[in-house]
C-alpha positions in Angstrom: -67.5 153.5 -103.1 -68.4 150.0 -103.8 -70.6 150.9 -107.0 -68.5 153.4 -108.5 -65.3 151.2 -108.2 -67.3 148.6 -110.1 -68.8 151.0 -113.0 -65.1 152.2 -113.1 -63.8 148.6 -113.5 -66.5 148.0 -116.2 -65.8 151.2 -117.6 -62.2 150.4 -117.9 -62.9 147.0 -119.3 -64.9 148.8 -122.5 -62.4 151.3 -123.1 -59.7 147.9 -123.1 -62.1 146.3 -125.6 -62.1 149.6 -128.0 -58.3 149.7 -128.1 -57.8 145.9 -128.7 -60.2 146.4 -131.8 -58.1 149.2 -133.3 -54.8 147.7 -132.8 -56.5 144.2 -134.3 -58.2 145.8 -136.9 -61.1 143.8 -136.1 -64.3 144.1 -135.2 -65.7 144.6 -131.3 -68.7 142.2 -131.7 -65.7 140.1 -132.5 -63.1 141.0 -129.5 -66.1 140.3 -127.1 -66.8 137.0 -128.3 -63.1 136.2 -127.8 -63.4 137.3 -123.9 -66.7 135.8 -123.4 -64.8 132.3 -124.5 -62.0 132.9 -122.3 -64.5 133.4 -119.8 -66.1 130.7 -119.9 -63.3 128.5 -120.1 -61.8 130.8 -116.9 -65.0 129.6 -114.9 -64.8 125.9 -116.1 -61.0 126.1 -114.7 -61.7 127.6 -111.6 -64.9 125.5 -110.7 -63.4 122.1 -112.1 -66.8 121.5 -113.7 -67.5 120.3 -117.4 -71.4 121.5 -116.8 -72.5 124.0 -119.7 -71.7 127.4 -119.2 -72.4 130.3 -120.9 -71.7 134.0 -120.8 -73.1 137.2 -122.1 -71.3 140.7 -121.7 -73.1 143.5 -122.3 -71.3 145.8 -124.7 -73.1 149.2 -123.7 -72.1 148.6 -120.2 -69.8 146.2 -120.3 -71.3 144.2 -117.5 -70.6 140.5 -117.4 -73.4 137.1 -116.3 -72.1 133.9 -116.4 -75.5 131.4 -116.6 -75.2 127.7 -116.4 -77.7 124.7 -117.4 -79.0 122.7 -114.3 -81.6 120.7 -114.1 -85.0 120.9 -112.1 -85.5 117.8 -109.2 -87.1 117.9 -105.8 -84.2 116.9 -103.8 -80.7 118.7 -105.6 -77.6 116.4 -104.8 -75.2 118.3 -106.8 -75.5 122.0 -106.9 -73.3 122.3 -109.9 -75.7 120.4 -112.0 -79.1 120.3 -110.1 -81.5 122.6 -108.8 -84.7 122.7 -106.4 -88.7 123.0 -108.1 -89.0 125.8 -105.6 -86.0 127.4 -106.8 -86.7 127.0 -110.3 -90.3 128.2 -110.0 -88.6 131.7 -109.0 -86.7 132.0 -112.2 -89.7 130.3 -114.4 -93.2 130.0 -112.9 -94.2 126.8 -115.8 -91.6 125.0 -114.8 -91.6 120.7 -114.3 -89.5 118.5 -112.6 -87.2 117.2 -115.4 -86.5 120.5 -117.1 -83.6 122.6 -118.0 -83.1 125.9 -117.0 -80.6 128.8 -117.5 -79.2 129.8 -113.7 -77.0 132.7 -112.9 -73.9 131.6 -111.2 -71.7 134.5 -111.5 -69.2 134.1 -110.0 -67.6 137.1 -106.9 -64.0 137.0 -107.3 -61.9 135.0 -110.1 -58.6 132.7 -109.3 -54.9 133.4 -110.6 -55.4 130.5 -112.5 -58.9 131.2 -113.7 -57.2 134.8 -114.8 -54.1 133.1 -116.6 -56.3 130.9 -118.4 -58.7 134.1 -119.6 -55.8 136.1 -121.0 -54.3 132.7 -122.5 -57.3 131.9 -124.2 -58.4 135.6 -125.1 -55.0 135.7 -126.9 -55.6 132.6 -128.9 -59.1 133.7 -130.2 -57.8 137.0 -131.0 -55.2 135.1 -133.3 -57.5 133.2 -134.8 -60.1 135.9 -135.1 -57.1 137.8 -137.0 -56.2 135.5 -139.1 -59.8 134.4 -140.4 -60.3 138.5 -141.2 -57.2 138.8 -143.1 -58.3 135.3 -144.9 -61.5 136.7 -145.8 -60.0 140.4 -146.5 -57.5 139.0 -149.2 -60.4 136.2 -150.6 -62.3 139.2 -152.2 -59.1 140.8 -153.8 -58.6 137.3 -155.7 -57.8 138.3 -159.0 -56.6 141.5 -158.2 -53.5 143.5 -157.8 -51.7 144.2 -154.9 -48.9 146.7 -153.7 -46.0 145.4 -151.4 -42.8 145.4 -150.7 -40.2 142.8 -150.9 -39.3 141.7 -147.4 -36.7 138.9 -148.2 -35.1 136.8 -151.3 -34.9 133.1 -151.3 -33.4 130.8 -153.5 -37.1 129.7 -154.6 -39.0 132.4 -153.6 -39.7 135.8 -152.5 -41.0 137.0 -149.8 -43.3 140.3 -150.4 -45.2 142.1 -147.5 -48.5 143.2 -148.0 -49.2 145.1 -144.7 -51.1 143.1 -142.8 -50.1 139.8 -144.5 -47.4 138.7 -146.2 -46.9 137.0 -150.4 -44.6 134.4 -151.6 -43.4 134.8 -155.3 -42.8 132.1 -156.5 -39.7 131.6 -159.0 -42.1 130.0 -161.9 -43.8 133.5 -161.6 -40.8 136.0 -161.6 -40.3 137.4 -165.1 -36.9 136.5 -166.3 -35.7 139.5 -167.1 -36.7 141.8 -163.8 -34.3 141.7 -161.0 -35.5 142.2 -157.3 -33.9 144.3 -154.1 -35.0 144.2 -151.0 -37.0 147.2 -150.3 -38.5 147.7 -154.0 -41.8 148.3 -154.1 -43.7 146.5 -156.9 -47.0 145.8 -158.2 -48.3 141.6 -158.1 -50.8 139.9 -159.0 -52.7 137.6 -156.5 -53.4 134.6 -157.7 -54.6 132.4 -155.0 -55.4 132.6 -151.5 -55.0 129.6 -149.3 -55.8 128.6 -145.3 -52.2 127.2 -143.8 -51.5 126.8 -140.0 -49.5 130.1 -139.7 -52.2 132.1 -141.1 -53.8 132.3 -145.0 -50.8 132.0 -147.8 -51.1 134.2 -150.2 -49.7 133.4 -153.7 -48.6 135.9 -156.2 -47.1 136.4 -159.2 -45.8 139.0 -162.2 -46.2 136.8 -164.9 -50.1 136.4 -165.0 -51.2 137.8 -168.0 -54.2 139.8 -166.1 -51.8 141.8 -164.3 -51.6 143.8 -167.7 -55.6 143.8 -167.6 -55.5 145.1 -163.9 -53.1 147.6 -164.5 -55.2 148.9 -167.6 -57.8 149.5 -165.3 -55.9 151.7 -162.8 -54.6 153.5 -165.7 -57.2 153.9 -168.0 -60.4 155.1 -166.7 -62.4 154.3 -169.9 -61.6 151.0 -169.4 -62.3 150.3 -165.8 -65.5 152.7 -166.4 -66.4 150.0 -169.2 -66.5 152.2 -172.1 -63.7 150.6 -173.9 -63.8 146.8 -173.5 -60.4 144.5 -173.5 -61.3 141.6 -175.9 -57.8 139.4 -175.1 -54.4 139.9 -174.1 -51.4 137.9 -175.2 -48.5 138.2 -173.3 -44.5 136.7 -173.3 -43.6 137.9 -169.9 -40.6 140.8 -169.9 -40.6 140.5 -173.6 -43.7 141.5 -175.6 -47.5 141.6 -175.3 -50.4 142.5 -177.4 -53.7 143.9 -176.5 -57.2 143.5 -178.4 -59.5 146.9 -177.5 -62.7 147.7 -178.4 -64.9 150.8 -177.8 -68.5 150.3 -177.1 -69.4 154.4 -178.0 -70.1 155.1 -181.4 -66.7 157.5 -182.2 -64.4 157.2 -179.6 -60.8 155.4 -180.6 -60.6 152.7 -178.5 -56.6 152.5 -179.4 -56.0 156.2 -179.1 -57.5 156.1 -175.8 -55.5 153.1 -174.9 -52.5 155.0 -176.0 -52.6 158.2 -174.6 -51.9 161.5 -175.4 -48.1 161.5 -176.1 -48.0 157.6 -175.3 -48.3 158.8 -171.6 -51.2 156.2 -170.7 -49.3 153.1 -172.3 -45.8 154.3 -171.4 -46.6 154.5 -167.4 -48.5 150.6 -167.8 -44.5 149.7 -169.9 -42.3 151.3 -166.8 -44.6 149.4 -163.9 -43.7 146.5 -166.4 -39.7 147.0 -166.8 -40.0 148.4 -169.9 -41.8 145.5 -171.6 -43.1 146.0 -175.2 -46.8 146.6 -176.0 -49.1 146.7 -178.9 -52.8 147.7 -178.8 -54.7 146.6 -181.3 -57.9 147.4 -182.7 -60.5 144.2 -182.3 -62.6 143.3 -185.7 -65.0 140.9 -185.7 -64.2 139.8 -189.3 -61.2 137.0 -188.5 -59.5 138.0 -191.9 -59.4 141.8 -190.6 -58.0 141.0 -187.1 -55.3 138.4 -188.0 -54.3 141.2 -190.3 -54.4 143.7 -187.6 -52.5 141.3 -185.1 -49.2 141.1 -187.2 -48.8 144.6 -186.5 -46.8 146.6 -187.4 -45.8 144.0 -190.6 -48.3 144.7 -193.6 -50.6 142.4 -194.9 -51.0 141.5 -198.7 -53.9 139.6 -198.1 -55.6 136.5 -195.7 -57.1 133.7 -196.8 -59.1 132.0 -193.5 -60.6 128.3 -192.9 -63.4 128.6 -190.8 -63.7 125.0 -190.1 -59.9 124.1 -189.4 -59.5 127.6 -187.8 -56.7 128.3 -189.7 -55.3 131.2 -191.7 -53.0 131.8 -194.6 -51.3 135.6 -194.3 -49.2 136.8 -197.8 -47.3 139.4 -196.9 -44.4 141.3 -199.0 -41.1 139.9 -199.4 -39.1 142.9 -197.4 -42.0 142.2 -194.6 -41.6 138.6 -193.9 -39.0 138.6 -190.6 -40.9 141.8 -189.4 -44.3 139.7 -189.6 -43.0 136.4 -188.1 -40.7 138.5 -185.4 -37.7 137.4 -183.3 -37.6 133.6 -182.8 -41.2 133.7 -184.5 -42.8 135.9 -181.4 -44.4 138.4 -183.5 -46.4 135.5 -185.2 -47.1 133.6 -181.9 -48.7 136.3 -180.1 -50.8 136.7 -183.2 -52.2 133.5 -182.8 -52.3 133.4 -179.0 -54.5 137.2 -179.2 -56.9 135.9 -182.5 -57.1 131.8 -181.6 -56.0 130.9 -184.9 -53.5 128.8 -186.5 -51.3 131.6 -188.7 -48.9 130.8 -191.8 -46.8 133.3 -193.2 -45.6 133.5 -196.5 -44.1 135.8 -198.7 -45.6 137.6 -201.6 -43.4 135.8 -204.1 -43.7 132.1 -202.5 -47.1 132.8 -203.1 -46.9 133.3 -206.5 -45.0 130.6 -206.7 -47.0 128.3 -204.9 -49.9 129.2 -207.2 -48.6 128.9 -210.6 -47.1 125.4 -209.7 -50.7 124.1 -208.7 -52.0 125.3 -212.0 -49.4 123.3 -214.1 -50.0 120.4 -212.0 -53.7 120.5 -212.6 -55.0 118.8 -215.3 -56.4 120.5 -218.2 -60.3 119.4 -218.9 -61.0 118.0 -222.1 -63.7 119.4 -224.3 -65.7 117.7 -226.0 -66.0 118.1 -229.7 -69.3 118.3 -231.8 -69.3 117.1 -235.1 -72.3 118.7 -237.0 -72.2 116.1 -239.6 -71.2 112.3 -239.7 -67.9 111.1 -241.5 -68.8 108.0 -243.4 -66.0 105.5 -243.7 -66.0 102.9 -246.3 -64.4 99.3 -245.6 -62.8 97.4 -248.5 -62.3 92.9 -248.3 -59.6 91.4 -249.7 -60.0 88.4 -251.9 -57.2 86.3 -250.4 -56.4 86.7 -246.5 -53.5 88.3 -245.8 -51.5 87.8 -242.6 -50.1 90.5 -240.5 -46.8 90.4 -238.9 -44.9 92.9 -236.4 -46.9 95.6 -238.7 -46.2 94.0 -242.4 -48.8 93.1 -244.9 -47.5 89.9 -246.4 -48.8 87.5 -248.7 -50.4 84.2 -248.4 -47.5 81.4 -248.7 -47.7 79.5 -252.2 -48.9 76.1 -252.5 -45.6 74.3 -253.3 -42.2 76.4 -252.6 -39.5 76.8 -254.4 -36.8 74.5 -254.0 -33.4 75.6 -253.0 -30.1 74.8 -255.2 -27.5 73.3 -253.2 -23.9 75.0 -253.4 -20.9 72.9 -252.7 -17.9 74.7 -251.8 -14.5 74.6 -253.6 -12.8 72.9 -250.2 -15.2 70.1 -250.8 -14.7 69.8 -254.1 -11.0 69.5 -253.8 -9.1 67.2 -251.4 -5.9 67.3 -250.8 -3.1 64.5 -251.0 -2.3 62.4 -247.8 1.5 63.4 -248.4 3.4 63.8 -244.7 6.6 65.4 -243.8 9.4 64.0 -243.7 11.0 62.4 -240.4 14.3 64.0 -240.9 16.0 66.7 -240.3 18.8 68.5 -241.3 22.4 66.7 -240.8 20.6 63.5 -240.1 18.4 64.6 -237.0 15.0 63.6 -236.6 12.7 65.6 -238.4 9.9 67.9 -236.6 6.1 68.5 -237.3 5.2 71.9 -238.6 3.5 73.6 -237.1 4.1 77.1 -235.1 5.6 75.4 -232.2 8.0 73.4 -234.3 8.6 76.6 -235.4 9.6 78.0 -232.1 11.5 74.7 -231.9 14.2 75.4 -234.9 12.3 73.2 -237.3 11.6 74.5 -240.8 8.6 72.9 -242.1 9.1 71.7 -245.2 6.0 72.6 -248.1 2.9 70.3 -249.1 2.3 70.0 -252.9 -1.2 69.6 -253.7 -2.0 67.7 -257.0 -5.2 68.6 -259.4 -7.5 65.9 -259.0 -10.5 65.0 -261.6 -13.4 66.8 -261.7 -16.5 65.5 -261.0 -19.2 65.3 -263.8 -22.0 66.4 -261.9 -20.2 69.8 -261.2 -18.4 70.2 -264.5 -20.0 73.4 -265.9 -19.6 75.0 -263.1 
């Protein structure tokens, strides 16, 4: 009775260790671990011993040893630690007096408190066992994409569960224009995966631009087959993104496969997105070719490229220019985010423009002009030096000049008479001077006679 309650105790105890591995979702190798700590640490408890104690349980039978290390004297004081050479010899014929051996001190029966402390430390391990397996489950999906729910809405974040985990959303990676319910299901992508004292945090986000390269994979199978290669992805979050594609088998359409038939393919990747806009575009591995390609769907006039500044110049027609630079410039941003390149835009006739200003401000060469034969030029000496001044030839001065005849004028010739006015006025009052004010004053000036006087005889033919 005995023996068949005990192989139905250890019976029971493997089917126990079965279920708690199913409802864990981890491994038994790792369950028993857990219970052979607990064990341990039961034993430790119930003895009140800190000697070294290990346990093995088997898991085909599920029967349990508990061995400690004791050392080998002659005379054992403590039987906790020490044991007898005779004793030892039975468990190991070569061994000496100083050795360590492994001794089996299972014990019969275990205390209540040897029991509480099992279950309290088998539930601890079992936590930490399940946490490090969720850790190391979500580690490989780095990168990847992920299916959950949204659990709750914060403020900052969002709270998405994964199953056996759950996500925070951060606001920096919600896309402005979705809006979130509790209950949605979505697609994320996981970003990072980190250790934290409730269990790994998981960080994810729907702004990353490989979540549009993961979810071209799951629905596009010559792309996740690796048949048609994604070269680089631009993306404006809830807006616009563009797509570079390539196929690496000679006549297959890498954009037409991207596509779909119908747009089916490309439409299903939009609706996961909320609708958001995408181009696929056709990779080149000429620059000019793809930068042209990239400002789809404007046309291109032509491109003019600098390979060493990494920079293009795109002509496009004048009815095309707001198409090719896009809404608040996004059309031409992308372009340069998907290529690498530095893009200007300008119209067909700015162009023009542009170019037939720089060939007016250019200087014109000169040529030079061949003579075939020589001009001779013949010099001619004046007798006399002549002098030049401000341009004018004139003529050496004469020896002696001319002298100059002297003119006198008629007022020098002829003086008048010292004769004054007279001092009085009419009816007796004193007389004034005249002049304009003694005019002004009532006072008539009275007039001057001037008399003839003899002509000098140096001037008399005059």
């Amino acid at each position: 009775m005995k023996g068949e309650k005990e192989m139905r105790t250890k019976s029971d105890f493997l089917i126990a260790i079965t279920q708690l591995s199913a409802e864990k979702n981890l491994p038994k190798e790792v369950i028993l671990e857990a219970v052979e700590a607990a064990l341990v640490s039961a034993y430790k408890k119930d003895n009140l011993t800190e000697q070294d104690i290990s346990v093995k349980i088997n898991p085909t039978t599920g029967e349990v040893r508990v061995h400690a290390q004791k050392t080998v004297v002659e005379n054992p004081t403590d039987s906790r630690c020490e044991v007898s050479l005779s004793e030892a010899l039975r468990l190991k014929r070569d061994t000496q007096i100083g050795d360590t051996i492994e001794v089996e001190v299972t014990p019969r029966n275990a205390g209540r408190i040897a029991a509480q402390t099992a279950k309290q430390v088998v539930l601890q391990r079992l936590r930490e066992a399940e946490k490090e397996a969720v850790f190391e489950e979500f580690a490989d999906k780095e990168g990847g994409i992920l299916s959950g729910v949204v659990n709750r809405i914060d403020p900052r974040q969002i709270i998405i569960d994964l199953g056996r985990a759950e996500a925070i959303l951060p606001a920096s990676e919600q896309v402005r224009t979705e809006r979130y319910r509790t209950g949605q299901r979505i697609k994320v992508y996981l970003l990072e995966v980190q250790h934290a004292g409730k269990g790994p945090q998981l960080i994810v986000s729907r702004t990353h631009r490989n979540i549009l390269k993961r979810l071209f994979e799951l629905e596009i199978p010559e792309i996740y087959n690796g048949t048609v290669e994604l070269k680089s992805i631009a993306r404006e979050a809830g807006y616009r993104s563009k797509v570079a594609v390539s196929s690496l088998q000679q006549g297959l359409d890498p954009v037409g496969t991207c596509v779909g038939l119908r747009g089916i393919r490309i439409q299903n990747i939009a609706n996961e997105l909320n609708g958001e806009k995408i181009d696929v575009i056709e990779w080149n591995p000429d620059p000019a070719k793809f930068i042209a390609c990239a400002l789809s769907p404007a046309q291109v006039v032509s491109v003019e490229v600098d390979e060493h500044e990494k920079a293009a110049t795109v002509v496009v027609p004048d009815h095309q220019l707001s198409l090719a630079i896009g809404r608040e410039g996004q059309n031409a941003r992308l372009a340069a985010k998907l290529t690498g390149w530095r893009i200007d835009i300008k119209s067909q006739s700015a162009a023009e423009e542009e170019r037939a200003r720089v060939e007016i401000e250019e200087p014109v060469p000169l040529q030079p002009v061949e003579i075939e034969e020589p001009i001779e030029v013949e010099l001619f000496e004046l007798e006399e030096p002549a002098e030049v001044v401000s341009g004018l030839l004139l003529e050496p001065e004469l020896e002696t000049p001319l002298e100059k005849p002297s003119i006198r004028f008629a007022e020098e010739i002829i003086k008048p008479q010292g004769v004054g006015p007279d001092t009085k006025g009419k009816k007796g009052k004193k007389g004034g001077v005249a002049t304009k004010e003694g005019e002004r004053e009532g006072i008539k000036p009275k007039r001057i006679r001037w008399e003839r006087q003899p002509i000098d005889e140096e001037y008399e033919g005059i």
